[in-house]
Wavefront OBJ file of the C-alpha trace (Angstrom):
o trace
v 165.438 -34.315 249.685
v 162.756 -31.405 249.942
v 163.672 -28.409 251.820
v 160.925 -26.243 253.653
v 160.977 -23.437 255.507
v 157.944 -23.762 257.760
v 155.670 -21.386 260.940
v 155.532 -17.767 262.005
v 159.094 -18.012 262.852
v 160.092 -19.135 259.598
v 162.411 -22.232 260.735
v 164.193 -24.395 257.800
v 163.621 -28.370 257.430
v 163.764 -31.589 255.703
v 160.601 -33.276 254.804
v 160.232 -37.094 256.206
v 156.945 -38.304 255.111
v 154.429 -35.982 257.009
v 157.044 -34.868 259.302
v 159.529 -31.875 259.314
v 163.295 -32.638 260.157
v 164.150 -29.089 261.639
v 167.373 -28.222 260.833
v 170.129 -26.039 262.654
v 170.211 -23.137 259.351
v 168.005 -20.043 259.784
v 167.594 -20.327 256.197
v 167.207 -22.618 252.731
v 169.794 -19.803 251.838
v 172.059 -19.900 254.414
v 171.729 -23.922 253.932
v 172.740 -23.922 250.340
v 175.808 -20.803 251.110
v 176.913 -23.236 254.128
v 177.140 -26.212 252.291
v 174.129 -28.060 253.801
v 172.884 -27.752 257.488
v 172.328 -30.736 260.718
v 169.254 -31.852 262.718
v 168.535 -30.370 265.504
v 166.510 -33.927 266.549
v 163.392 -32.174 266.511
v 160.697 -32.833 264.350
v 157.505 -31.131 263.844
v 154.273 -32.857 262.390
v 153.482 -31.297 258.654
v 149.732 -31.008 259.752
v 150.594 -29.160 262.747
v 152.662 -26.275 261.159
v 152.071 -23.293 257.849
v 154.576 -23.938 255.230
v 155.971 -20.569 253.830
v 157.512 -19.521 250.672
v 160.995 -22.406 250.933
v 163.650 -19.386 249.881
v 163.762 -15.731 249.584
v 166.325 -15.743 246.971
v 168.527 -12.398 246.391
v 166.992 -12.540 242.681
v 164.521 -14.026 240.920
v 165.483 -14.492 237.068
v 162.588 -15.227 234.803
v 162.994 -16.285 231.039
v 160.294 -16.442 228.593
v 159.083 -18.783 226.053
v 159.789 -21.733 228.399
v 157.009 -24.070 227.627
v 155.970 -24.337 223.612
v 152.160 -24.243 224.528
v 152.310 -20.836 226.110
v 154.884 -19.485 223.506
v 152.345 -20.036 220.868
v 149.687 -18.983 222.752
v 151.374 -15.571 223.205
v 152.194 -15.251 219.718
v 148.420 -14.591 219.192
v 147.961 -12.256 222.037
v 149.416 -9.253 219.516
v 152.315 -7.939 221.676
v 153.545 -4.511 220.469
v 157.062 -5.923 220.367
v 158.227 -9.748 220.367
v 158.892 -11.952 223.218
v 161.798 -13.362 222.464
v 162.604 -17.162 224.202
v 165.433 -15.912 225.331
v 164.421 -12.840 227.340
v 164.852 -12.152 230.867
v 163.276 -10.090 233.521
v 163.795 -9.593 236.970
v 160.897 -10.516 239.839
v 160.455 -8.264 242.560
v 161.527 -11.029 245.521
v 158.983 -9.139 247.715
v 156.232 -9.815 245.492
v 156.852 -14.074 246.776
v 154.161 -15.667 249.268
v 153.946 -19.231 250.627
v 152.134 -21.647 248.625
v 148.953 -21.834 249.837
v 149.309 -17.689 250.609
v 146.470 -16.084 248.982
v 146.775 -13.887 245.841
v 145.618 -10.405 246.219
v 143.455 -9.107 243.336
v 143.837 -5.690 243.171
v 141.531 -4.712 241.218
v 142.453 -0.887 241.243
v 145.003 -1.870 239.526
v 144.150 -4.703 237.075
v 140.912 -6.278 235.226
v 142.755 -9.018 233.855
v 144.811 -11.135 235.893
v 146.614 -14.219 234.673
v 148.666 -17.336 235.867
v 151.354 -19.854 234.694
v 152.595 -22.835 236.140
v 156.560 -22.361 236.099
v 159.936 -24.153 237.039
v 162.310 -22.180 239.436
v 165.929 -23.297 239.505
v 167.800 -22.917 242.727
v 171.700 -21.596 242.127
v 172.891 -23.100 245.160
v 176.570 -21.044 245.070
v 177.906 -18.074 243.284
v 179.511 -18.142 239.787
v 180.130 -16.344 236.845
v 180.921 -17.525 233.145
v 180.486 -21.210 233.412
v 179.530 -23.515 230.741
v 176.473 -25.400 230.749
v 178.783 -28.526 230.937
v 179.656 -26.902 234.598
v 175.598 -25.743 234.719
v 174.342 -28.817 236.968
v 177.273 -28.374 239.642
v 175.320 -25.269 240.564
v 171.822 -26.248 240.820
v 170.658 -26.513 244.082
v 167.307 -27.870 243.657
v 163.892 -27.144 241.726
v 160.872 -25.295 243.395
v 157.068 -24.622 241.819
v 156.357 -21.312 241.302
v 153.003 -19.213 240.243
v 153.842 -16.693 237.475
v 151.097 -13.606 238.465
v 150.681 -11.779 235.994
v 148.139 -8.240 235.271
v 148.052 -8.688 231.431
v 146.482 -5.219 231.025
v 149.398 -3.854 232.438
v 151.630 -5.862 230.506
v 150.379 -4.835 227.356
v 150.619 -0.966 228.603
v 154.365 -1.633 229.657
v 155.024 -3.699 226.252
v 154.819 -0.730 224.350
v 158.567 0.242 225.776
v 159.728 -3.628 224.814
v 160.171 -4.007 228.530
v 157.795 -5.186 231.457
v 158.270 -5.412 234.809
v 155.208 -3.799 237.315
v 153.033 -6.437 236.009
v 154.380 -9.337 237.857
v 156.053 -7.617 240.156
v 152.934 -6.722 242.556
v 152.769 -7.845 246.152
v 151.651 -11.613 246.346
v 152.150 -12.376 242.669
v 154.719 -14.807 243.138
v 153.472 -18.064 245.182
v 156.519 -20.211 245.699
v 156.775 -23.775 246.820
v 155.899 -25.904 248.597
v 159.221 -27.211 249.151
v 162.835 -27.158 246.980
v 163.451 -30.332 245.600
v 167.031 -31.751 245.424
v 168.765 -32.514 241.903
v 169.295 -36.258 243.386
v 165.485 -36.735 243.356
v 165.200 -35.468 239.896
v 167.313 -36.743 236.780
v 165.224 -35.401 234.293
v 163.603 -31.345 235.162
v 162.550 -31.681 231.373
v 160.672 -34.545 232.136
v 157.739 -33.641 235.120
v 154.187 -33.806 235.510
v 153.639 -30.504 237.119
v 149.822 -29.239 238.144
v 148.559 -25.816 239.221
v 145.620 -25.005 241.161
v 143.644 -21.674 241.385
v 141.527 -21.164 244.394
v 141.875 -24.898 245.063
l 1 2 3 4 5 6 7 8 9 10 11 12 13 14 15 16 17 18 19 20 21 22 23 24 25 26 27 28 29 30 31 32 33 34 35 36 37 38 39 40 41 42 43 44 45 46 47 48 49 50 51 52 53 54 55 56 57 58 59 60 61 62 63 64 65 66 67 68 69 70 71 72 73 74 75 76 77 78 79 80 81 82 83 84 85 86 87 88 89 90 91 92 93 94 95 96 97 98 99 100 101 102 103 104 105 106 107 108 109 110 111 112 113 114 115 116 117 118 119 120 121 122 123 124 125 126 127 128 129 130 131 132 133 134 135 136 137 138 139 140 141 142 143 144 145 146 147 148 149 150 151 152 153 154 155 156 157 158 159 160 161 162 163 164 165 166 167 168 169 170 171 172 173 174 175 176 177 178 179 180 181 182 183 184 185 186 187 188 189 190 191 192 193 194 195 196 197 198 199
């Protein structure tokens, strides 16, 4: 199943081929906290609507080191301190746009901007302390995301160990198009994933 939230008034759906089931939740959110959500019967043609960003989540939880190409690469960037694999950072959940949302440069700000292809997990209920046996009862789905980042400022904000303005500045986290359901994919280590910049 892939869940969308779609048009100015931000409505949630299913997507059937190039249709939109629109469903009776406000929200992917409120979908996933209620247990899943029913058709309303209507259904709204894919061409004739703006897909938006599928969740605002209440956090965003990055990790680095995720894919071995980029690790490597950013071992010869020159950091001031390491980036471990096992780091995380927060994203600022205002900084997320729809996916075809354009990216403000702002170039006050930044000369160097950067992007990276990444896999957001959906935690589809709360928990604390479980295994990763007990990991896959709590994914909700998968969505695409676009990792802005203003390496300039990175580098600045490295020198503490920690970074966090860099990616966290408004549009620099495109999100979607759509959350896919676990049932749809067996294997999230095994996916052919493509980004595009400026089509």
């Amino acid at each position: 199943m892939k869940l969308v939230t779609f048009g100015d008034d931000e409505r949630t759906g299913v997507l059937d081929g190039e249709e939109i089931v629109v469903l009776d939740v406000p929200t992917t959110r409120a979908y996933f906290e209620r247990g899943g959500g029913h058709e309303t019967g209507e259904r709204v043609p894919l061409t004739e609507t703006r897909l938006r960003a599928p969740i605002i989540p209440k956090k965003l939880i990055h990790t680095a080191g995720n894919f071995r190409e980029h690790e490597e690469e950013s071992k010869q960037v020159g950091w001031s301190h390491e980036i471990a694999p096992w780091i995380v950072f927060f994203q600022n959940v205002d900084a997320i746009v729809g996916p075809d949302d354009p990216v403000v440069y702002p170039e006050h700000l930044t000369e160097e901007l950067d992007y990276e292809l990444e896999l957001a997990v959906v935690i589809k209920r709360a928990g604390k302390w479980f295994s990763p046996e007990e990991a896959d009862d709590y994914i909700g789905g998968y969505v695409i995301f676009n990792d802005i980042t203003a390496r300039d400022i990175q580098r600045r904000e490295m020198r503490s160990g920690v970074f966090s303005f860099c990616k966290a500045i408004d549009t620099f986290c495109p999100l979607g198009p759509w959350i896919v359901t676990p049932d749809e994919i067996p294997n999230p280590h095994d996916l052919a994933m493509e980004l595009r910049v400026n089509g």
